[in-house]
Z-matrix of the N, CA and C atoms (Angstrom, degrees):
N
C 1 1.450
C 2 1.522 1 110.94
N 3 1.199 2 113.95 1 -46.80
C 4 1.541 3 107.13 2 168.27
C 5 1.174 4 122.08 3 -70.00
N 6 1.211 5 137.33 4 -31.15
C 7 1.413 6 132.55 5 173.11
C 8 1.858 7 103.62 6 -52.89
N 9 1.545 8 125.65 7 -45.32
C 10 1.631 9 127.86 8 174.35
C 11 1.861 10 95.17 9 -47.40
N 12 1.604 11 91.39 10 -66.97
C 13 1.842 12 78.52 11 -173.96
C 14 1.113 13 124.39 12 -35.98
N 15 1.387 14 115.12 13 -61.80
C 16 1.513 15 117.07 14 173.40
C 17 1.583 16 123.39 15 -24.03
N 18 1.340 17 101.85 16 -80.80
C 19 1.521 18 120.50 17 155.45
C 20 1.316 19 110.64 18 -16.45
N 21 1.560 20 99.37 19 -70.99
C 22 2.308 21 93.62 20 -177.74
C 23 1.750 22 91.61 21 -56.06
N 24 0.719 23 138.56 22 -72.73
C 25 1.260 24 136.03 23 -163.34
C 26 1.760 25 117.07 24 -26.63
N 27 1.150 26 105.57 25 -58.12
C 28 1.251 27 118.38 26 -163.74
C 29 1.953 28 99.17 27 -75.27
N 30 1.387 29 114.66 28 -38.54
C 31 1.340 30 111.63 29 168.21
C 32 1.405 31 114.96 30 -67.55
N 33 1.392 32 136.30 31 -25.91
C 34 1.439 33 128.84 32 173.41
C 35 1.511 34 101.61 33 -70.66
N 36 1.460 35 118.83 34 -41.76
C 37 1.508 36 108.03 35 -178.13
C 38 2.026 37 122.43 36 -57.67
N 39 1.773 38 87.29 37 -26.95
C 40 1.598 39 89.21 38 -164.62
C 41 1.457 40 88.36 39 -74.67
N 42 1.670 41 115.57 40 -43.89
C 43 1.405 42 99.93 41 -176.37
C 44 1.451 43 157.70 42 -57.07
N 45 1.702 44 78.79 43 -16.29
C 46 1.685 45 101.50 44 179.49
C 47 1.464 46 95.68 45 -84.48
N 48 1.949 47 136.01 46 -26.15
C 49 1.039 48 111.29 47 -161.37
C 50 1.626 49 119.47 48 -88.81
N 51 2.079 50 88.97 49 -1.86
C 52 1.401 51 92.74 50 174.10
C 53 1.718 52 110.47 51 -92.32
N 54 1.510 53 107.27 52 -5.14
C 55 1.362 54 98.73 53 -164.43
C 56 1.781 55 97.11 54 -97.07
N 57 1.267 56 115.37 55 8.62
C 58 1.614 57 111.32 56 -177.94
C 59 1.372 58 112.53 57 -98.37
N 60 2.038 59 107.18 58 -163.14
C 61 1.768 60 87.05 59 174.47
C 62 1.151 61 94.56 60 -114.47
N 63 1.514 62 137.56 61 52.63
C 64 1.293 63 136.78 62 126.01
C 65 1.457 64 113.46 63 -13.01
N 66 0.780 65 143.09 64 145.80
C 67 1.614 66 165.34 65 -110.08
C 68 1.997 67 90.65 66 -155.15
N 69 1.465 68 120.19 67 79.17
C 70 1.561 69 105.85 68 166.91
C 71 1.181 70 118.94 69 -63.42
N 72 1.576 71 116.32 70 172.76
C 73 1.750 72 105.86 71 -162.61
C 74 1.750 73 85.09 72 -150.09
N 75 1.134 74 116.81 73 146.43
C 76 1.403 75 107.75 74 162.15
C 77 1.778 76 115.59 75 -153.53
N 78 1.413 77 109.31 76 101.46
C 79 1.575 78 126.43 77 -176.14
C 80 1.018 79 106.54 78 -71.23
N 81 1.795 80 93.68 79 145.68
C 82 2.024 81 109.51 80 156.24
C 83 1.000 82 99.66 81 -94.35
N 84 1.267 83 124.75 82 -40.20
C 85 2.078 84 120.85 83 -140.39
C 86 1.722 85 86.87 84 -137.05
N 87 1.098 86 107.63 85 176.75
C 88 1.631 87 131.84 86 165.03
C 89 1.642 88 126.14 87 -149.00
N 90 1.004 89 122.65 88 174.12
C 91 1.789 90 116.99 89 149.23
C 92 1.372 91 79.72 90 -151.93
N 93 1.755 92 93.36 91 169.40
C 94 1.411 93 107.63 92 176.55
C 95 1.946 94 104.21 93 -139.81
N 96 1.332 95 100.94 94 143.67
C 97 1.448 96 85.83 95 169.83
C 98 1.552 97 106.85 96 -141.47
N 99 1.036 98 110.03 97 -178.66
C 100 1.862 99 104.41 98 179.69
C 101 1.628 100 108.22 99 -150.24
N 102 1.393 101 121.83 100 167.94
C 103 1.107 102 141.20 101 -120.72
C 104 1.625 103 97.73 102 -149.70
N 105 1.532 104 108.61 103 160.20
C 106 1.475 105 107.43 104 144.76
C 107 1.501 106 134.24 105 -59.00
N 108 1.548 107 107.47 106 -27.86
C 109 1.482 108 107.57 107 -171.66
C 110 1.583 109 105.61 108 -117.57
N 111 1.550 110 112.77 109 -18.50
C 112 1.649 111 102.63 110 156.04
C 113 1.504 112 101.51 111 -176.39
N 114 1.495 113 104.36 112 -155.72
C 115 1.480 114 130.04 113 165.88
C 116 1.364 115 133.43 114 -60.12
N 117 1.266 116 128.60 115 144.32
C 118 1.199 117 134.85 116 158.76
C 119 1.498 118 135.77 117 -136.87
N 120 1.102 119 110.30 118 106.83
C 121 1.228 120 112.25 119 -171.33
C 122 1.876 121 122.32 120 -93.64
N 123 1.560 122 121.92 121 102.50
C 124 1.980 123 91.70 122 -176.49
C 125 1.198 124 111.84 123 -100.79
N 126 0.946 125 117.37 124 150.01
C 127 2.006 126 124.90 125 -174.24
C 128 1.201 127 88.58 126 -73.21
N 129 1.273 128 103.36 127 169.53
C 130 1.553 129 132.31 128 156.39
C 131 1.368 130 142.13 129 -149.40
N 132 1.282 131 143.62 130 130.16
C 133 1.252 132 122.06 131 -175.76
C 134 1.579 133 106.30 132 -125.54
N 135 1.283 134 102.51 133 122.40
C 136 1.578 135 94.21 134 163.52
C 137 1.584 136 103.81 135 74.72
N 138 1.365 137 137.24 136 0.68
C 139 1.604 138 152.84 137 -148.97
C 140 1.056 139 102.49 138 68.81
N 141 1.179 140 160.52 139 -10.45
C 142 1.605 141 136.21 140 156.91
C 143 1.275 142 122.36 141 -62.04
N 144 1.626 143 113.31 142 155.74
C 145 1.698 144 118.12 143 178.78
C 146 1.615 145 93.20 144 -61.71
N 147 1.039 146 131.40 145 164.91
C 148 1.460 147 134.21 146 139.87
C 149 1.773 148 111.47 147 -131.17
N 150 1.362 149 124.21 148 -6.20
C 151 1.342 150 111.07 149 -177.80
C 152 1.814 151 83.08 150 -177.65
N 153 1.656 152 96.89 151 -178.15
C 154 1.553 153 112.58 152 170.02
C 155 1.441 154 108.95 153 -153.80
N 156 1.164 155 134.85 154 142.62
C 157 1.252 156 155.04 155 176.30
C 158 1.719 157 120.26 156 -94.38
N 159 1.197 158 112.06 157 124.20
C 160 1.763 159 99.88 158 -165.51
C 161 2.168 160 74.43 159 -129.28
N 162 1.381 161 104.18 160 149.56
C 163 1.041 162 103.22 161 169.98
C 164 1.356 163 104.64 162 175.50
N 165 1.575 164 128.95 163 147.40
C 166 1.384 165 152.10 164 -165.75
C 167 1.685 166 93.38 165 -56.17
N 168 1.080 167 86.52 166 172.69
C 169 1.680 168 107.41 167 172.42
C 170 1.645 169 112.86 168 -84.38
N 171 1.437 170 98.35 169 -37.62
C 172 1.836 171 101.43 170 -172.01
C 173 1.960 172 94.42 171 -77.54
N 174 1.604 173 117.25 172 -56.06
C 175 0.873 174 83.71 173 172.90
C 176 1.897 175 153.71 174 -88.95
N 177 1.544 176 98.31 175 8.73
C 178 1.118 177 140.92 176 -175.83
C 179 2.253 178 86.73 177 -59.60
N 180 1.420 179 108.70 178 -75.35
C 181 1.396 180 124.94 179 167.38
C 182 0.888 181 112.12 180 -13.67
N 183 1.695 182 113.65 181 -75.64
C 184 1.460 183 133.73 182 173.40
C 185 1.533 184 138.63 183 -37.22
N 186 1.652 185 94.52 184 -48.88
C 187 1.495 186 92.66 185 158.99
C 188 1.392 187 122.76 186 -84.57
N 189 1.313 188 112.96 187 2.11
C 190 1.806 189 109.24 188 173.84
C 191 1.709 190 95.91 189 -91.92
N 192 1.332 191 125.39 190 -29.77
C 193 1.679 192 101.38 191 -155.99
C 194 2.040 193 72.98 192 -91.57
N 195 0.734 194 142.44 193 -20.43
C 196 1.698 195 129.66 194 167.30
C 197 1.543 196 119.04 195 -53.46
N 198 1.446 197 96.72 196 -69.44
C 199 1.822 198 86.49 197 175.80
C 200 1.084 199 113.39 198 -49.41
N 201 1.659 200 133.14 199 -44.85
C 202 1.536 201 116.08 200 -167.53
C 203 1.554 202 111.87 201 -57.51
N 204 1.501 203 104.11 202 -34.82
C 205 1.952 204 106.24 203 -176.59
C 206 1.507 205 103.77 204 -51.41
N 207 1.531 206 92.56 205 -43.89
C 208 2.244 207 83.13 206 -159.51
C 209 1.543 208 92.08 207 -85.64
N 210 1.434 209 131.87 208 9.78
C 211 1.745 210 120.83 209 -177.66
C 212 1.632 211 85.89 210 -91.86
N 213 1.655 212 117.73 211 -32.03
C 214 1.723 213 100.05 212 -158.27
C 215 1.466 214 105.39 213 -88.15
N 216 1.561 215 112.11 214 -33.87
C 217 1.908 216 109.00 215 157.68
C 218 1.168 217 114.32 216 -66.48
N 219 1.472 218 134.31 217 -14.72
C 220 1.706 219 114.74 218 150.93
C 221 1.548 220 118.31 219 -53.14
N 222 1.366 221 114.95 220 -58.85
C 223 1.313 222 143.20 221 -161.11
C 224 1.371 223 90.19 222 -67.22
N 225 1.641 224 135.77 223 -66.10
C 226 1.622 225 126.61 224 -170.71
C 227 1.478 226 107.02 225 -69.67
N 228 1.271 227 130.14 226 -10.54
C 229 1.197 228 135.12 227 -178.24
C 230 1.663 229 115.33 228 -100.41
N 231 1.154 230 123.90 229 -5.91
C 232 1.140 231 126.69 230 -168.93
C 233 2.274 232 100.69 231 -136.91
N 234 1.573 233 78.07 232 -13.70
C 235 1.647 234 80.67 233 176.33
C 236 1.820 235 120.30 234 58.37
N 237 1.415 236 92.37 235 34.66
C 238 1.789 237 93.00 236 178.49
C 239 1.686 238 92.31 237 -157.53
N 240 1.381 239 92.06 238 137.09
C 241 1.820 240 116.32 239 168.87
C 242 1.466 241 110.20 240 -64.19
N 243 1.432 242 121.62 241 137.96
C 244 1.411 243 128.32 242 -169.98
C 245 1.397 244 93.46 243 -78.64
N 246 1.244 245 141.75 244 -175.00
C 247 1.111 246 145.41 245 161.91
C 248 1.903 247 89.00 246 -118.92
N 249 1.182 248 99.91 247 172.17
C 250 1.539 249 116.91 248 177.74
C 251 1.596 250 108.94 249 -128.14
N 252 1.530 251 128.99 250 137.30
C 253 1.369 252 128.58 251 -149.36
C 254 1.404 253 84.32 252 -72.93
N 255 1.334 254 150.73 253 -25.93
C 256 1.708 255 141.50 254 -171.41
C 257 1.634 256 81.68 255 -71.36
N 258 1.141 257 134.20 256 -79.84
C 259 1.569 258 128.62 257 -151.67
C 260 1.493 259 106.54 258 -73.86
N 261 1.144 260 125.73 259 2.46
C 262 1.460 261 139.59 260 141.22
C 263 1.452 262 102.66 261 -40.65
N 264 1.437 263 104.15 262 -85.73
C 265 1.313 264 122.60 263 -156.95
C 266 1.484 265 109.12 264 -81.96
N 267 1.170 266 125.39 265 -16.64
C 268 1.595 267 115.41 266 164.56
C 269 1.638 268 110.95 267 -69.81
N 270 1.404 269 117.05 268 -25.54
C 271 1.380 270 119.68 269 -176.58
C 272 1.291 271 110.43 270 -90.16
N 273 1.572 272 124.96 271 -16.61
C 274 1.638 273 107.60 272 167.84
C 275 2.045 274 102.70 273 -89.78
N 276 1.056 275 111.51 274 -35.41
C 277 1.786 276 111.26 275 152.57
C 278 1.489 277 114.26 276 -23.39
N 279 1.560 278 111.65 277 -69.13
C 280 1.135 279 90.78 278 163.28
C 281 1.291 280 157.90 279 -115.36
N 282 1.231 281 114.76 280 20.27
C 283 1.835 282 125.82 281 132.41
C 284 1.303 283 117.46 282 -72.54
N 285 1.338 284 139.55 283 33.29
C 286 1.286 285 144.38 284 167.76
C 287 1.340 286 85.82 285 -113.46
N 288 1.339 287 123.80 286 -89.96
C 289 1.830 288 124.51 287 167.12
C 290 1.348 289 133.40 288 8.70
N 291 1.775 290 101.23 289 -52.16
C 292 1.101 291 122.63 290 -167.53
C 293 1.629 292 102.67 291 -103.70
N 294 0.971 293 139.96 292 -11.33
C 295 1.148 294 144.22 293 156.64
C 296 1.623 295 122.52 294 -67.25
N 297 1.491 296 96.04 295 -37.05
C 298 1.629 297 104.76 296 171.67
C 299 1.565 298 120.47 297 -75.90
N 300 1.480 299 90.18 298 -32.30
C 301 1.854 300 91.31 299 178.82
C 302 1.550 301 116.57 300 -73.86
């Protein structure tokens, strides 16, 4: 039963952050770098900046061991492995390669 609360919880938060004038953001690319006192994350779209992300280490953590949960109930729910933009791009590397040879 608490795990549902939770859940309602966390959907009233997403909803209010879509229903405010929060500023939406929507990335292609990223880098990340870090600090003595934390994280940094800058958006990107298309290669332009579009925003930056400053955030702690604990919760910096947090949102990485989160996305992977809702990437692997995408992935068991949809029954296909995400690719990652590096194994993206090592795999057009090499059919580019192999196209030249």
């Amino acid at each position: 039963m608490a795990e549902n609360s939770t859940e309602a919880k966390l959907d009233a938060r997403i909803e209010t952050a879509f229903n405010s004038d929060v500023p939406q953001l929507y990335c292609n690319a990223f880098t990340c770098g870090i600090s003595t006192g934390d994280i940094v994350v800058a958006l990107e779209l298309n290669g332009k900046p579009i925003g930056t992300l400053n955030m702690s280490y604990t919760v910096a953590k947090t949102l990485g061991v989160s996305l992977c949960d809702l990437l692997k109930q995408f992935e068991v729910a949809t029954n296909r492995t995400m690719l990652t933009t590096r194994e993206v791009d090592e795999a057009m590397k090499a059919q580019n390669e192999a196209i030249k040879s």
